[in-house]
C-alpha positions in Angstrom: 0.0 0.0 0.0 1.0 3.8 -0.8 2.6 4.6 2.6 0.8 8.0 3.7 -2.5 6.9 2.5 -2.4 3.2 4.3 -4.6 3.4 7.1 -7.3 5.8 5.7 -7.5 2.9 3.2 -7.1 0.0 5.0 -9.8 2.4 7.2 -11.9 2.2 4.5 -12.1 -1.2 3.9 -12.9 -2.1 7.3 -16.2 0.7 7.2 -17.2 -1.0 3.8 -16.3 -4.6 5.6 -19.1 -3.5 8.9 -21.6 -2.5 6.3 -21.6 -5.9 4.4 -21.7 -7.8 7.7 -24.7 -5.2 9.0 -26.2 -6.5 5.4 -26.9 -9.3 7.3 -24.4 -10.8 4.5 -20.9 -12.5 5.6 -17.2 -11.6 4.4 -16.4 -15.0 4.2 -19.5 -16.0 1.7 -18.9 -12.5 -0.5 -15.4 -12.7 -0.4 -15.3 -17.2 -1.0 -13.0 -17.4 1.7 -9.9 -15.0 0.5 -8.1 -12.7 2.6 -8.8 -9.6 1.1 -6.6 -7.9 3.5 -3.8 -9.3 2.1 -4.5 -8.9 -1.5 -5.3 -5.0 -0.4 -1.9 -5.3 0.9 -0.3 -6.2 -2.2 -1.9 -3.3 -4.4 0.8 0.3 -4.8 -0.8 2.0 -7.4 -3.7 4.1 -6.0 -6.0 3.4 -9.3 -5.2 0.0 -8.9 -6.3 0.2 -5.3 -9.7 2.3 -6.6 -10.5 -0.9 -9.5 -9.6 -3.4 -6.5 -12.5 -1.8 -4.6 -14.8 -1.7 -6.9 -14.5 -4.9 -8.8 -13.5 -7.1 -6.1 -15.5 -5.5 -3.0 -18.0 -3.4 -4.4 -19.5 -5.0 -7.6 -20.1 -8.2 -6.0 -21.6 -7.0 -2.6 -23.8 -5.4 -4.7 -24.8 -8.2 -6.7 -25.2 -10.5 -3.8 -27.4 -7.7 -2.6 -29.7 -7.6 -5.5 -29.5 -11.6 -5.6 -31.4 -11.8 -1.7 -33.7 -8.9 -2.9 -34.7 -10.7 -5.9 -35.1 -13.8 -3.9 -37.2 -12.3 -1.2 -39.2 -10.1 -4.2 -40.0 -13.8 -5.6 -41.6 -15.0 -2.6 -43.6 -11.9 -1.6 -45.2 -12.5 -5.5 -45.2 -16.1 -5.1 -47.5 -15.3 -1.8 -49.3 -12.8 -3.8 -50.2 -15.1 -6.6 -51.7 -17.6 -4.4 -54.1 -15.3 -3.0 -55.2 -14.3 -6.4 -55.8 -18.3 -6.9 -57.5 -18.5 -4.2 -59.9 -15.0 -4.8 -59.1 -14.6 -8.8 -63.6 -14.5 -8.6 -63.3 -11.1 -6.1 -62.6 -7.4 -7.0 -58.7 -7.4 -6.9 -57.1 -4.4 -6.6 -53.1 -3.8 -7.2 -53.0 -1.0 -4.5 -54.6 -3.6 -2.3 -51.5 -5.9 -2.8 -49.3 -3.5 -3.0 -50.7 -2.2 0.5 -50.7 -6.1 1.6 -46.8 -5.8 1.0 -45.8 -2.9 2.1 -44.8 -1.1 -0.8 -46.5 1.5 -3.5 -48.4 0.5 -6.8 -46.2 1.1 -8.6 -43.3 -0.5 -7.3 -45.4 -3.6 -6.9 -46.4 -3.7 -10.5 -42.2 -3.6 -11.3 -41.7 -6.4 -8.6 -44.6 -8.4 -9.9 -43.8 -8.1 -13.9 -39.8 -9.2 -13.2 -40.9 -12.0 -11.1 -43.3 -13.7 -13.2 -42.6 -12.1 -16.8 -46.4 -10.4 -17.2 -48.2 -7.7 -15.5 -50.7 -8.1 -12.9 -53.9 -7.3 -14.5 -53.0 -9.4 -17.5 -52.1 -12.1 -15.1 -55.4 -12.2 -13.7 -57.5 -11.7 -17.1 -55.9 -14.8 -18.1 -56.9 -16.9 -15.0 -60.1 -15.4 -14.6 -60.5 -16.7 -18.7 -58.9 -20.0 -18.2 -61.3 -20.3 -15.6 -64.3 -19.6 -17.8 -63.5 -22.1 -20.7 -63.1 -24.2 -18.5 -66.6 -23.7 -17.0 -68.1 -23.3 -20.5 -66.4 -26.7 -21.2 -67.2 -28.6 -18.1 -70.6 -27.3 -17.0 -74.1 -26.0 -18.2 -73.9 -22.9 -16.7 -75.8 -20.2 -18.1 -72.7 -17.4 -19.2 -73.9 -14.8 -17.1 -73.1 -17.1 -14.3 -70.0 -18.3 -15.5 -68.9 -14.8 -15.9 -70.1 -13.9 -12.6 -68.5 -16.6 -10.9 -64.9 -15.6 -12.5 -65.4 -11.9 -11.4 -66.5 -10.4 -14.3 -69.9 -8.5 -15.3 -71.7 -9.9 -18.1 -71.3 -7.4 -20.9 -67.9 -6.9 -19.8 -67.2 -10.7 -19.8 -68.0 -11.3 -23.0 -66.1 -8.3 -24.5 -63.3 -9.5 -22.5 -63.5 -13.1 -23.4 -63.3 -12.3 -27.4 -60.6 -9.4 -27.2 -58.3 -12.4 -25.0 -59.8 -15.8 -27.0 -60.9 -14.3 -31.0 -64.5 -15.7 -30.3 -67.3 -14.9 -27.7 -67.9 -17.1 -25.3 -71.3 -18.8 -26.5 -69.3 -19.4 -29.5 -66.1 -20.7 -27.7 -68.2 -23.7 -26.0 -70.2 -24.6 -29.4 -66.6 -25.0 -31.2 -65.1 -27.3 -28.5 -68.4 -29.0 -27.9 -68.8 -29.9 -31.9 -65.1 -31.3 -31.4 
């Protein structure tokens, strides 16, 4: 290490060292075991010391960061989308959710369309439909039921149904019951 500047760098590691471990993540883990002291100690030129930092200490805590917060993002979704399962036939809201969680609308919305690759309302449109052909399939249930019982008004439904499916619904369970 550059003599004068030594222990305000070696000072600096150890304040970015506390804030990984207050992270909740471990040296050890980030670092896989290597004394970074030592390598630190190796290091004369001050921009080599400045590219150590940042791709050896700093790029990767923050990509282990962003790794847990994915992680944790999954499950809060994961939760999330078994609620809608569960009530895909009530009024769902994505302020509600995002209230549920603890976050905004639109920060939800982010953490819901990286997690499972679609947005929320689509995600549910596409349920609630799944759940009507199958119904329309399955059962003799008059439409205005089956569109009722997926959450949907009638007029609504059936707009809905043929925007998402090319064919009304009436139509959709004549086709597949002709087949």
């Amino acid at each position: 290490l550059i003599k004068g500047n030594a222990a305000g760098i070696v000072q600096l590691f150890c304040t970015i060292q506390h804030e990984i471990i207050h992270s909740g993540i471990h040296p050890y883990e980030l670092f896989q075991g290597k004394n970074m002291f030592d390598e630190l100690s190796q290091i004369q030129e001050p921009k080599m010391i400045v590219r150590w930092f940042k791709t050896k200490i700093i790029v990767p805590f923050i990509e282990m960061l962003e790794e847990r917060s994915d992680s944790e993002l999954k499950q809060i979704v994961d939760q999330v989308i078994k609620d809608i399962h569960v009530n895909y036939m009530k009024d769902l809201s994505l302020e509600s959710y995002a209230d549920q969680v603890g976050t905004n609308p639109y920060t939800f919305s982010r953490y819901f369309k990286k997690a499972i690759g679609t947005n929320f309302i689509d995600y549910i449109t596409q349920l609630r439909i799944d759940k009507a052909k199958e119904l329309l399939l399955n059962t003799d249930m008059k439409i205005n039921d089956i569109s009722e019982s997926v959450g949907y008004r009638s007029g609504y439904f059936n707009r809905i149904f043929k925007k998402q499916v090319g064919i009304p619904p009436s139509q959709y369970r004549k086709s597949r019951a002709a087949q």
